[in-house]
Every structure is written in C-alpha cells, then in structure tokens.
RODRENKOL-940371 format. One line per field, with one value per atom (N, C-alpha, C, O): x, y, z; atom name; residue in three letters; residue number from 1. Coordinates in nm, 2 decimals. Layout:
N
px = X  ...
py = Y  ...
pz = Z  ...
marvex = CA  ...
nulo = ala  ...
zavex = NUM  ...
//
This chain:
120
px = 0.66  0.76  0.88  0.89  0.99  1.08  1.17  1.19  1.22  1.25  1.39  1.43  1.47  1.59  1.59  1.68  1.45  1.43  1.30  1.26  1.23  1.11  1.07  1.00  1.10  1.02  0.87  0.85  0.79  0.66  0.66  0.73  0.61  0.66  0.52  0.47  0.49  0.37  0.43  0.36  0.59  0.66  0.74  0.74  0.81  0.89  1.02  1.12  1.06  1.22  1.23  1.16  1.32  1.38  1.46  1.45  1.59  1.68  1.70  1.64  1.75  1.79  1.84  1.82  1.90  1.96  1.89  1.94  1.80  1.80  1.60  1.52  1.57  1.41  1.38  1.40  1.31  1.27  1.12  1.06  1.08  0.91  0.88  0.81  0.97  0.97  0.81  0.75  0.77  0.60  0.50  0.39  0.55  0.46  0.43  0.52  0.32  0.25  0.21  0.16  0.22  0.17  0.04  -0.01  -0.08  -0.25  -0.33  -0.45  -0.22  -0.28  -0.37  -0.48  -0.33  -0.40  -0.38  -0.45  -0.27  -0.19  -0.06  0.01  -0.01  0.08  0.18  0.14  0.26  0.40  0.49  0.52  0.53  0.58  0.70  0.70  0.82  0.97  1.03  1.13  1.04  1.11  1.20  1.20  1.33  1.46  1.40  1.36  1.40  1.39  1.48  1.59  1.45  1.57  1.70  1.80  1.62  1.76  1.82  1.91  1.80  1.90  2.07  2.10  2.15  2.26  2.35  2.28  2.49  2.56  2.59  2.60  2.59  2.59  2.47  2.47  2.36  2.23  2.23  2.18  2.24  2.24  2.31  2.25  2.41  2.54  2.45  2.41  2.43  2.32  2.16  2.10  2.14  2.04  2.08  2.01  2.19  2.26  2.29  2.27  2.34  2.38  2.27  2.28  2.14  2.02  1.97  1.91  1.97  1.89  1.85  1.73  1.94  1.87  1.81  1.72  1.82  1.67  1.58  1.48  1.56  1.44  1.46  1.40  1.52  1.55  1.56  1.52  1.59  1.60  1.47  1.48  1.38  1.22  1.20  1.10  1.30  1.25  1.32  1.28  1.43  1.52  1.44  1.38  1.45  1.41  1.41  1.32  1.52  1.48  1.43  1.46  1.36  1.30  1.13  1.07  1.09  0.90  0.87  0.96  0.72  0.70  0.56  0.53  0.48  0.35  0.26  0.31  0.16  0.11  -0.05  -0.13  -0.04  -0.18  -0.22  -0.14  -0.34  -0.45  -0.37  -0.32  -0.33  -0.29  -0.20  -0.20  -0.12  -0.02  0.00  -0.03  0.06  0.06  0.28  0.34  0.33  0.50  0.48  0.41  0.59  0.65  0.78  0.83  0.85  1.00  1.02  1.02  1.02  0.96  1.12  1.22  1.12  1.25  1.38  1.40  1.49  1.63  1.73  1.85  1.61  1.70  1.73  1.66  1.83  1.84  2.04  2.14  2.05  2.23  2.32  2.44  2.26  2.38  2.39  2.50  2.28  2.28  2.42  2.48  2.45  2.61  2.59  2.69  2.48  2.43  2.36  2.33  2.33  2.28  2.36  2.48  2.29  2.32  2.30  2.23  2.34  2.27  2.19  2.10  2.25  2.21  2.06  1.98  2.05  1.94  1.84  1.75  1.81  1.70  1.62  1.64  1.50  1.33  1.35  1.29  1.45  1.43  1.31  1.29  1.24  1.21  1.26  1.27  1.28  1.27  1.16  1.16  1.08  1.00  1.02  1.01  1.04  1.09  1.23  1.25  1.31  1.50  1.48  1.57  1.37  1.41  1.32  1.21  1.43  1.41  1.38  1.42  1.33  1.23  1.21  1.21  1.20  1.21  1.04  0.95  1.04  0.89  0.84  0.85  0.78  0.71  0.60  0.55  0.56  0.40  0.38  0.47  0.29  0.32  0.29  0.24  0.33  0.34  0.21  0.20  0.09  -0.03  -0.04  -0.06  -0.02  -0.01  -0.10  -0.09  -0.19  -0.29  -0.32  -0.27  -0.41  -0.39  -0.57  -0.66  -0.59  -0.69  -0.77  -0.70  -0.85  -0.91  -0.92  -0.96  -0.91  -0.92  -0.91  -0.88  -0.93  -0.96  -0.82  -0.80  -0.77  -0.68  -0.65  -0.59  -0.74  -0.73  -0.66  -0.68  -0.57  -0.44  -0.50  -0.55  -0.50  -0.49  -0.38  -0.34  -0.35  -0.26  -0.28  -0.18
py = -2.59  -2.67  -2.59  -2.47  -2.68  -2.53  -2.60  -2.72  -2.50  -2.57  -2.50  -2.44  -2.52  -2.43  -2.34  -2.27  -2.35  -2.30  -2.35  -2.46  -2.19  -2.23  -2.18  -2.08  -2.23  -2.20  -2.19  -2.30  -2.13  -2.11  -2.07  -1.97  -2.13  -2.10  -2.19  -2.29  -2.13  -2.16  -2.17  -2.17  -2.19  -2.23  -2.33  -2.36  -2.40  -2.55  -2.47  -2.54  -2.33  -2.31  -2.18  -2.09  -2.14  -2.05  -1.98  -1.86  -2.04  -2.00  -2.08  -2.19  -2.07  -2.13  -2.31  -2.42  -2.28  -2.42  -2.48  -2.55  -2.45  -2.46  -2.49  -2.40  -2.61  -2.65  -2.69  -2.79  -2.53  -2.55  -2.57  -2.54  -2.61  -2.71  -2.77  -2.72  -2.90  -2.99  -3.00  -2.98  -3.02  -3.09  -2.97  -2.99  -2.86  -2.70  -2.68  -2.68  -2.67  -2.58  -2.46  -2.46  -2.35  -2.21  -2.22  -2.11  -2.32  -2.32  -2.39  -2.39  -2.46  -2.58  -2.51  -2.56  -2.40  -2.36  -2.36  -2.32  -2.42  -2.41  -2.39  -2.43  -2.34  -2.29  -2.43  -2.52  -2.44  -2.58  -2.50  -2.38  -2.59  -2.58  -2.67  -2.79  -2.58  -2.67  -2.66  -2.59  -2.72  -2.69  -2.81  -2.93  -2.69  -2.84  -2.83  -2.73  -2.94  -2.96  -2.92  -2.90  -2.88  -2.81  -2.90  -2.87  -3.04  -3.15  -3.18  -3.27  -3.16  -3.14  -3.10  -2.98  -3.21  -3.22  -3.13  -3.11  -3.09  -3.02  -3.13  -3.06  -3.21  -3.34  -3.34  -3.32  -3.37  -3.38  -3.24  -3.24  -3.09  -2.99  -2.94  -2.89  -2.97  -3.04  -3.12  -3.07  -3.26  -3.33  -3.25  -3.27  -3.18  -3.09  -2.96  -2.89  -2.95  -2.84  -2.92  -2.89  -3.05  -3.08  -3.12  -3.09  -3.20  -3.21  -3.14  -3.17  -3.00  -2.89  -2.87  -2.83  -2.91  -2.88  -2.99  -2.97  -3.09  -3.18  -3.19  -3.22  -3.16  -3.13  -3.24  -3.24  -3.36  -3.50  -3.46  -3.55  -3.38  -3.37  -3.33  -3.23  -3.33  -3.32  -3.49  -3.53  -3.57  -3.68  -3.71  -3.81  -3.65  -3.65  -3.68  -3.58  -3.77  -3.74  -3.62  -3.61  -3.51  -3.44  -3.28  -3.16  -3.33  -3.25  -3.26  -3.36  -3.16  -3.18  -3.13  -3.05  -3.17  -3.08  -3.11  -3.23  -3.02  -3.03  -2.90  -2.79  -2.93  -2.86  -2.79  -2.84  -2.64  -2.63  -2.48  -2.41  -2.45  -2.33  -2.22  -2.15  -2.19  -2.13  -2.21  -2.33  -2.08  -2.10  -1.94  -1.83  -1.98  -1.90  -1.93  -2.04  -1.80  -1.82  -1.74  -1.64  -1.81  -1.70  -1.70  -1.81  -1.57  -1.61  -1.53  -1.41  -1.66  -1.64  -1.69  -1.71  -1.71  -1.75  -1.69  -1.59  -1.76  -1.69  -1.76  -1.76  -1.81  -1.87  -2.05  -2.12  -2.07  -2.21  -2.21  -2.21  -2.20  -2.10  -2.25  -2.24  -2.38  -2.51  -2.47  -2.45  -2.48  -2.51  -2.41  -2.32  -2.45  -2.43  -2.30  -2.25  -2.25  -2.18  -2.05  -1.94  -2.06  -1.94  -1.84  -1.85  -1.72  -1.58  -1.47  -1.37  -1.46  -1.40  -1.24  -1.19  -1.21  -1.08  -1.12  -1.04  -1.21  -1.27  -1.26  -1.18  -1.34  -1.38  -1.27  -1.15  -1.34  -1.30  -1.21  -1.11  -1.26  -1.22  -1.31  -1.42  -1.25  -1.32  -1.27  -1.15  -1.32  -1.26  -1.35  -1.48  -1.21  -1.22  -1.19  -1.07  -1.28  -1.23  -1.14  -1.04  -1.22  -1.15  -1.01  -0.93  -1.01  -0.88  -0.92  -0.97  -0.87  -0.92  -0.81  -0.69  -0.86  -0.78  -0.85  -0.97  -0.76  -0.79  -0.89  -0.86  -0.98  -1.03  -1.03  -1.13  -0.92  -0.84  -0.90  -0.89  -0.97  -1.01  -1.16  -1.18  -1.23  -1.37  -1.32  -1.21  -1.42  -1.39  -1.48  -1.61  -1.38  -1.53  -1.50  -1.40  -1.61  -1.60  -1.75  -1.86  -1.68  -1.73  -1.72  -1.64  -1.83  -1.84  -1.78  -1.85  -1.70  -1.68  -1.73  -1.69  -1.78  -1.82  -1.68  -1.57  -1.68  -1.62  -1.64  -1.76  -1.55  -1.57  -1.41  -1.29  -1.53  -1.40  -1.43  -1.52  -1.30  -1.28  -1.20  -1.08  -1.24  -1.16  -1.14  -1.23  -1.02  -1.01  -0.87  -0.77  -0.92  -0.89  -0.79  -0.73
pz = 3.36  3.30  3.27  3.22  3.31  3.27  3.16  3.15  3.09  2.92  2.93  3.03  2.83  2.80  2.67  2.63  2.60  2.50  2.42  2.39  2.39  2.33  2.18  2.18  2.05  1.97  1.91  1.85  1.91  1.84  1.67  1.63  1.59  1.47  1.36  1.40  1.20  1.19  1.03  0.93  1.04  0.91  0.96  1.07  0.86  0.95  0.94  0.98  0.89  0.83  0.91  0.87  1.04  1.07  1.02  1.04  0.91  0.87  0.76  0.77  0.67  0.55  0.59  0.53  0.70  0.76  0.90  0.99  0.89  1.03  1.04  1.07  0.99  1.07  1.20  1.27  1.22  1.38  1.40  1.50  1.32  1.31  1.17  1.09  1.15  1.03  0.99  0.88  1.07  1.08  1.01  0.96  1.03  0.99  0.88  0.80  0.84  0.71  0.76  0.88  0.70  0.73  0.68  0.69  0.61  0.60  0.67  0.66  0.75  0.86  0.97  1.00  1.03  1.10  1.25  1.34  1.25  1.41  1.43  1.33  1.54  1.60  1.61  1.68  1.57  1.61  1.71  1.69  1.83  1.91  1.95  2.00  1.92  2.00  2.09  2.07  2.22  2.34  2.36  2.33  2.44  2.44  2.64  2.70  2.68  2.85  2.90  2.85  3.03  3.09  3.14  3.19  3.11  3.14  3.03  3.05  2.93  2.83  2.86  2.89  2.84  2.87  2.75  2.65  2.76  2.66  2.54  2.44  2.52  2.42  2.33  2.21  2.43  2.33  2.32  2.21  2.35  2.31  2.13  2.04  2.14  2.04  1.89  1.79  1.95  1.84  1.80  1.69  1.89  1.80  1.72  1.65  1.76  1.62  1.49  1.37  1.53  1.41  1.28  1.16  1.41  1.32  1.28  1.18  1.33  1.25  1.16  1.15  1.05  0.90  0.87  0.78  0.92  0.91  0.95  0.88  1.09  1.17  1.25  1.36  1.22  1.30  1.46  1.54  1.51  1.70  1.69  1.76  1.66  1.77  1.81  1.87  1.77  1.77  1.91  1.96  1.97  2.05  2.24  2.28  2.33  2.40  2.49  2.57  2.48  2.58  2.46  2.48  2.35  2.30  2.30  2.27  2.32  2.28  2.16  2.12  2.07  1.99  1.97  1.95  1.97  1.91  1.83  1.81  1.80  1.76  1.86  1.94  1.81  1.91  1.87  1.81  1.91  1.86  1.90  1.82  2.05  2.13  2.23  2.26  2.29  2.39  2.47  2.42  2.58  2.68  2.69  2.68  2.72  2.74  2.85  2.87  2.94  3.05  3.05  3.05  3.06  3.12  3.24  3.27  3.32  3.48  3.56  3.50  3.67  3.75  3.73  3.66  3.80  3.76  3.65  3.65  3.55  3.39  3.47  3.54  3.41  3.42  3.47  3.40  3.60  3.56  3.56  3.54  3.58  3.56  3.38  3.34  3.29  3.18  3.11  3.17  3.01  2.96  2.84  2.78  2.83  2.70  2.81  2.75  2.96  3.03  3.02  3.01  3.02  3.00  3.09  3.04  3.21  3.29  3.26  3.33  3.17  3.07  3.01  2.97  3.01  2.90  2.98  2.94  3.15  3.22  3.21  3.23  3.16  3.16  3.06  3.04  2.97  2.82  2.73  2.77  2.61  2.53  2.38  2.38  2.28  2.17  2.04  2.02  1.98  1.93  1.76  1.72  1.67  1.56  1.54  1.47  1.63  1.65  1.73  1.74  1.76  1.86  2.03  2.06  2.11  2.20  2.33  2.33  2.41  2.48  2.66  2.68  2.76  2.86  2.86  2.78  2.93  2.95  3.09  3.17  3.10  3.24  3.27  3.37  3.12  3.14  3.04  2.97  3.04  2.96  2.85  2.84  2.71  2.61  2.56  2.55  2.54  2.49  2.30  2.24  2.27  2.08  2.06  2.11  1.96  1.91  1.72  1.64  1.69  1.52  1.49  1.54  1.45  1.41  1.27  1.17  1.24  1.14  1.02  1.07  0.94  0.88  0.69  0.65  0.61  0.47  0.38  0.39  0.33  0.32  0.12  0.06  0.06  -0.07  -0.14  -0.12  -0.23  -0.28  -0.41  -0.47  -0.44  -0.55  -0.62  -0.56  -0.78  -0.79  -0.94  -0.99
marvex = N  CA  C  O  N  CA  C  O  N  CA  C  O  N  CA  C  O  N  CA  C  O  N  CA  C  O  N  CA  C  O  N  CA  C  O  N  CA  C  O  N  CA  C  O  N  CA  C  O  N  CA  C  O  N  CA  C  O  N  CA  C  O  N  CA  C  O  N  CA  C  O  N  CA  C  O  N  CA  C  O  N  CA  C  O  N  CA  C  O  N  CA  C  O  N  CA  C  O  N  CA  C  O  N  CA  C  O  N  CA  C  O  N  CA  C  O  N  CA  C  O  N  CA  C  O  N  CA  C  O  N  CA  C  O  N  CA  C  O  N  CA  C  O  N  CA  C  O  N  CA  C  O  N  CA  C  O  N  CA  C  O  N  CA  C  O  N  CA  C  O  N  CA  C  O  N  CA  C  O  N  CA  C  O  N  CA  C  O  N  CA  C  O  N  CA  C  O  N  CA  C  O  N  CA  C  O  N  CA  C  O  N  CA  C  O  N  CA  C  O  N  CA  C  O  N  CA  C  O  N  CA  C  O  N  CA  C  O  N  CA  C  O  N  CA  C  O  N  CA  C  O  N  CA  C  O  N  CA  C  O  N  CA  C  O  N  CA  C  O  N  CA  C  O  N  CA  C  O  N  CA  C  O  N  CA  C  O  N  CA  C  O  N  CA  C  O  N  CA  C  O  N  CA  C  O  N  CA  C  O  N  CA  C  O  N  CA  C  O  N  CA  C  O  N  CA  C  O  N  CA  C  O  N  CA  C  O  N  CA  C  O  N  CA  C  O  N  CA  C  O  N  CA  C  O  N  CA  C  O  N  CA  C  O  N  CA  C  O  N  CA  C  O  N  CA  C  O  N  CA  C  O  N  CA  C  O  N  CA  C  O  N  CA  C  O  N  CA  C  O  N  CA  C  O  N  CA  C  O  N  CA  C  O  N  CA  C  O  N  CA  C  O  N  CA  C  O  N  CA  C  O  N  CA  C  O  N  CA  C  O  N  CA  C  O  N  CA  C  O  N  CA  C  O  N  CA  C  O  N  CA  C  O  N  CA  C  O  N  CA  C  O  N  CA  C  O  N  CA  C  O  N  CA  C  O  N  CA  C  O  N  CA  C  O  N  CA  C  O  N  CA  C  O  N  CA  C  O  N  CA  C  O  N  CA  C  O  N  CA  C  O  N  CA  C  O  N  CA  C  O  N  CA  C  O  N  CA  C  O
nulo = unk  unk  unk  unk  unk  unk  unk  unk  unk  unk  unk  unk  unk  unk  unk  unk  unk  unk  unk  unk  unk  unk  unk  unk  unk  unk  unk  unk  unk  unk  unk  unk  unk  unk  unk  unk  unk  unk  unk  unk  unk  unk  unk  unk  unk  unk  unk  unk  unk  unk  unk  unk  unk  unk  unk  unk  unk  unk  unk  unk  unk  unk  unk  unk  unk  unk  unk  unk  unk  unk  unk  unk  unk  unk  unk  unk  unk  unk  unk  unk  unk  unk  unk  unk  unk  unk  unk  unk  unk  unk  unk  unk  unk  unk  unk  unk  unk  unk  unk  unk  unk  unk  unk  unk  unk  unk  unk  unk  unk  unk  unk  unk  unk  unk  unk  unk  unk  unk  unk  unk  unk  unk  unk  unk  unk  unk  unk  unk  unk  unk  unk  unk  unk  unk  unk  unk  unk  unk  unk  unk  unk  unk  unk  unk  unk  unk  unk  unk  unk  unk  unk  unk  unk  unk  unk  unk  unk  unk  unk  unk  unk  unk  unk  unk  unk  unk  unk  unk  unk  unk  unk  unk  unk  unk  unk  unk  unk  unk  unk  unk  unk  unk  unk  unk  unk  unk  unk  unk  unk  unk  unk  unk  unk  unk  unk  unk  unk  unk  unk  unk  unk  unk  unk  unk  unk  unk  unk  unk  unk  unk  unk  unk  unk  unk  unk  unk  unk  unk  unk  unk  unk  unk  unk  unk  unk  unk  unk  unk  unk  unk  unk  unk  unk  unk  unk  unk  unk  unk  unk  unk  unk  unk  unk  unk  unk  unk  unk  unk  unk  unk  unk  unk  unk  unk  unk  unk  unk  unk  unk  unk  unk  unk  unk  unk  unk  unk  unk  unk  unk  unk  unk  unk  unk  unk  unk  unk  unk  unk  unk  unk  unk  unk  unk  unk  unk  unk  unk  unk  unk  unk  unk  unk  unk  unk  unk  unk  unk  unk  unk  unk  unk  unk  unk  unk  unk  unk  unk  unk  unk  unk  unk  unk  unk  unk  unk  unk  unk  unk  unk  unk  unk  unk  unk  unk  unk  unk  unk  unk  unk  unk  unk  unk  unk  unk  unk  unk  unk  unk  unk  unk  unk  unk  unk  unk  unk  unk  unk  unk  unk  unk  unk  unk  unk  unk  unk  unk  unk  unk  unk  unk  unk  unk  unk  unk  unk  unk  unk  unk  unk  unk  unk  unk  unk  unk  unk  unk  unk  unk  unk  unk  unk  unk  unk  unk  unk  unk  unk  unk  unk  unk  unk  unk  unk  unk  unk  unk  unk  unk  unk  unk  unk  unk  unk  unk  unk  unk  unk  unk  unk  unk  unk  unk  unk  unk  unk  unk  unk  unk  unk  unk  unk  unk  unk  unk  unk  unk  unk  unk  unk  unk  unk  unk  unk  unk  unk  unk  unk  unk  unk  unk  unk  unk  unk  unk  unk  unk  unk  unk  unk  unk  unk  unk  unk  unk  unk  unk  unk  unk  unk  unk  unk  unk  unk  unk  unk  unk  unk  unk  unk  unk  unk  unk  unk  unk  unk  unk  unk  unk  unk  unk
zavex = 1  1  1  1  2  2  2  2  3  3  3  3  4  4  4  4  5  5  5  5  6  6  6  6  7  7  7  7  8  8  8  8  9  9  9  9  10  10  10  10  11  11  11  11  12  12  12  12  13  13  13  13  14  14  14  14  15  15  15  15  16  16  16  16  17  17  17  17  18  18  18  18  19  19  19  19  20  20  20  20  21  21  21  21  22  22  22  22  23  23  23  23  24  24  24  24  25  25  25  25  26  26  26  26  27  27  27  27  28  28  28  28  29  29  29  29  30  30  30  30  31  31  31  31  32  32  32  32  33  33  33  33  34  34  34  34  35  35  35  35  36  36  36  36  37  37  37  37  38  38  38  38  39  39  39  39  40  40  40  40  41  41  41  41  42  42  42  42  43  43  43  43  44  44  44  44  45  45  45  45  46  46  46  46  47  47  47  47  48  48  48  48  49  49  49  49  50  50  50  50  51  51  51  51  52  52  52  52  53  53  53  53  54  54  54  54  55  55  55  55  56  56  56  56  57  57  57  57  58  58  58  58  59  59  59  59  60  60  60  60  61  61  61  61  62  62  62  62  63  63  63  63  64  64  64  64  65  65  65  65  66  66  66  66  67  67  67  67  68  68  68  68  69  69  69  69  70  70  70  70  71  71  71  71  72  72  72  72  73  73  73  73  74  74  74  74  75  75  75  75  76  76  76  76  77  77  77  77  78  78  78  78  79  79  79  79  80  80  80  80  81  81  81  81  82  82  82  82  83  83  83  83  84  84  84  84  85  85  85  85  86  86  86  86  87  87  87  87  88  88  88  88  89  89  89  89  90  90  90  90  91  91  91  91  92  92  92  92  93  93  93  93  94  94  94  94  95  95  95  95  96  96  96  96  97  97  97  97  98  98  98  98  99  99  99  99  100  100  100  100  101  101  101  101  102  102  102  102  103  103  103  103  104  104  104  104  105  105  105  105  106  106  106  106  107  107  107  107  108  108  108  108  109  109  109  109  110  110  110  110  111  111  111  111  112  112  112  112  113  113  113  113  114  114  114  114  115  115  115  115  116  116  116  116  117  117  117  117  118  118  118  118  119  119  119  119  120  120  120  120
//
C-alpha cells in the first residue's frame, strides 16, 4: 500500500496542536495508526492541517485509521515524486520519535502486555 505518510502512535496528541490518533488511550493496549493515501491531492492535504487539532481528518476519505497489536513499516521505492510535500533527500527515510533514520530494514513495533508499578 503506498501511503504519503505514516503515523504509529499510542497517545492521541503529537504536539500541543496537532491529534494524530484522536481515538488513542496510552492503557488500551494498542498501537493507533494514521496514514494519508498516496492519492491524496494538495487540497485534502491542506484540510488535514487545518483539522489537526481536532483529529476530524481521520474521517477524511483519503485518510485510514485504525487500531492494532502490531505493525510492520517499510520505506521501500523511489518516495511518491508527483506528490507536492516529496523530498528527494528524504526517500527511504523514516523518523522515529523526531529523529530520523535511513530504513535499510522494516520497522516491526509491537505493544507488549505488561504491569507497570510506580511508586513514589
């Protein structure tokens, strides 16, 4: 599937302004996933900036979103070069928590079950 952009995220808030998994609880126990399609035109690209801080564009057709245990990422081929946001500098980049990294190999991220006791 080839997308123009993939977030993985297990909070609904990237930035103060900006929900990029409305639907996310961090105790739920799974991974939320946001991709824009690679037919995403410069317009509906546009209306999903504006919705941001609502989270309203996952509802967008050329957006997906779901939830899941695990996922598998590749950044495979030569980018997307019609789309208006391509970077030739970028291709078969990934960035992982704002830092970004060539991806030589797939990216598999997974939620582990676990019990996590704070004490203070």
């Amino acid at each position: 599937l080839e997308v123009t952009g993939i977030i993985v995220s297990n909070c609904p808030w990237m930035t103060c302004d900006f929900q990029c998994a409305p639907k996310s609880a961090m105790g739920d126990g799974f991974l939320d996933v946001t991709f824009g399609l690679s037919t995403m035109t410069q317009s509906q690209m546009i209306q999903m900036l504006i919705n941001s801080e609502t989270g309203g564009y996952i509802n967008f057709p050329s957006v997906r979103y779901f939830k899941t245990k695990q996922i598998r990422v590749e950044a495979i081929g030569g980018g997307l070069p019609n789309f208006f946001l391509d970077d030739n500098c970028r291709k078969g980049q990934l960035d992982l928590d704002g830092e970004s990294f060539t991806a030589n190999a797939p990216l598999d991220l997974c939620v582990h079950d676990v019990d996590l006791h704070i004490c203070c």
